[in-house]
C-alpha positions as CSV (number, residue, x, y, z in Angstrom):
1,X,0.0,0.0,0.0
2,X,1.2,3.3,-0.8
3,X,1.0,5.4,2.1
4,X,2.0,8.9,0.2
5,X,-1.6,8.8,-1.9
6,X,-4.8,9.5,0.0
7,X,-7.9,8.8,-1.4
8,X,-9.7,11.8,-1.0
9,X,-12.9,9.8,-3.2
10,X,-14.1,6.9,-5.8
11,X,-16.8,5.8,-7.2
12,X,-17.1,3.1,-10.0
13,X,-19.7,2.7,-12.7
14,X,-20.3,0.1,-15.7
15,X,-16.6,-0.9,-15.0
16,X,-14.7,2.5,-14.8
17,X,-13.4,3.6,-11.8
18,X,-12.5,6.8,-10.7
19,X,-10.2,7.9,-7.9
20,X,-9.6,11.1,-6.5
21,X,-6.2,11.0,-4.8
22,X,-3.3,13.3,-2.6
23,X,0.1,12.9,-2.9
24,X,1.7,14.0,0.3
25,X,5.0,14.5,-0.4
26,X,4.1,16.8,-3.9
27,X,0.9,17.9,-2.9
28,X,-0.2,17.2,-6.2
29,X,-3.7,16.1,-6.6
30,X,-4.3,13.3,-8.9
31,X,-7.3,11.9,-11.1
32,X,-7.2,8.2,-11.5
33,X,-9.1,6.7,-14.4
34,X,-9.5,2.7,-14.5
35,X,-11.3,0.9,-17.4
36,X,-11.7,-2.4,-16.0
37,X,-13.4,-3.8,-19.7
38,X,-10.6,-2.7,-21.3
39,X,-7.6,-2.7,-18.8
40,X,-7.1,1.2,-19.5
41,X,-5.5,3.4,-16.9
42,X,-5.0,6.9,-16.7
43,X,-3.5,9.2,-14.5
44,X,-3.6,12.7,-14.8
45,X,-2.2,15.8,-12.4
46,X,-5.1,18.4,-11.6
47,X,-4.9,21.8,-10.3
48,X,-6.2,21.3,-6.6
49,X,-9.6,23.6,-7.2
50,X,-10.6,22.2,-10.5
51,X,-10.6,18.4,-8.1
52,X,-13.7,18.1,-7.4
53,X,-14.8,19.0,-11.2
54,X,-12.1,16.9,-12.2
55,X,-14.0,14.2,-9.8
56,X,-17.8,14.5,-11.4
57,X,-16.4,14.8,-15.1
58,X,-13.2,12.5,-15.9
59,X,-12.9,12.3,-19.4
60,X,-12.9,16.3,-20.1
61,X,-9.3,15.6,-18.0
62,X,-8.0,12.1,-19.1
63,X,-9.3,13.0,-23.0
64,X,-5.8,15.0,-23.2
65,X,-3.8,12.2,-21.2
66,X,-2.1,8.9,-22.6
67,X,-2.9,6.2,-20.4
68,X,-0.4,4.6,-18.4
69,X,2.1,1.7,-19.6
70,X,0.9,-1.8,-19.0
71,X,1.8,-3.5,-15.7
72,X,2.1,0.4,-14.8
73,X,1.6,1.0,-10.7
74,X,-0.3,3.4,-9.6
C-alpha cells in the first residue's frame, strides 16, 4: 500500500473507476481513471480547485492524457 496517496474519493460505474487522490510528499492532486473492460488506466495531475470538477467529469481531463504503460503501478 502506498501510504504517500490518500484517497480523498471513488466511485465506480459500468466498470470505470474513478479515484480522486493526494500525494503527500508533492501535494499534487491526482485523477485516476480505470477501465476495467478494457484494462485502460489513466493518470492525470489536476490543479487542486478544478478536483472536485475533475471528480464529477473524468474524461474532459483524461481526454488529453495517454494512459499509463501496461503492468504500470499506480
Amino acid at each position: 500500500m502506498d501510504t504517500n496517496k490518500v484517497e480523498l474519493a471513488e466511485r465506480s460505474n459500468d466498470g470505470l473507476e474513478v479515484r480522486l487522490l493526494w500525494k503527500r510528499d508533492t501535494r499534487e492532486v491526482v485523477l485516476e481513471v480505470a477501465d476495467n473492460k478494457t484494462g485502460t488506466i489513466w493518470e492525470v495531475q489536476v490543479p487542486d480547485y478544478l478536483a472536485l470538477d475533475a471528480f464529477d467529469h473524468p474524461f474532459l481531463y483524461v481526454g488529453r492524457a495517454d494512459p499509463l504503460p501496461d503492468g504500470a503501478v499506480v
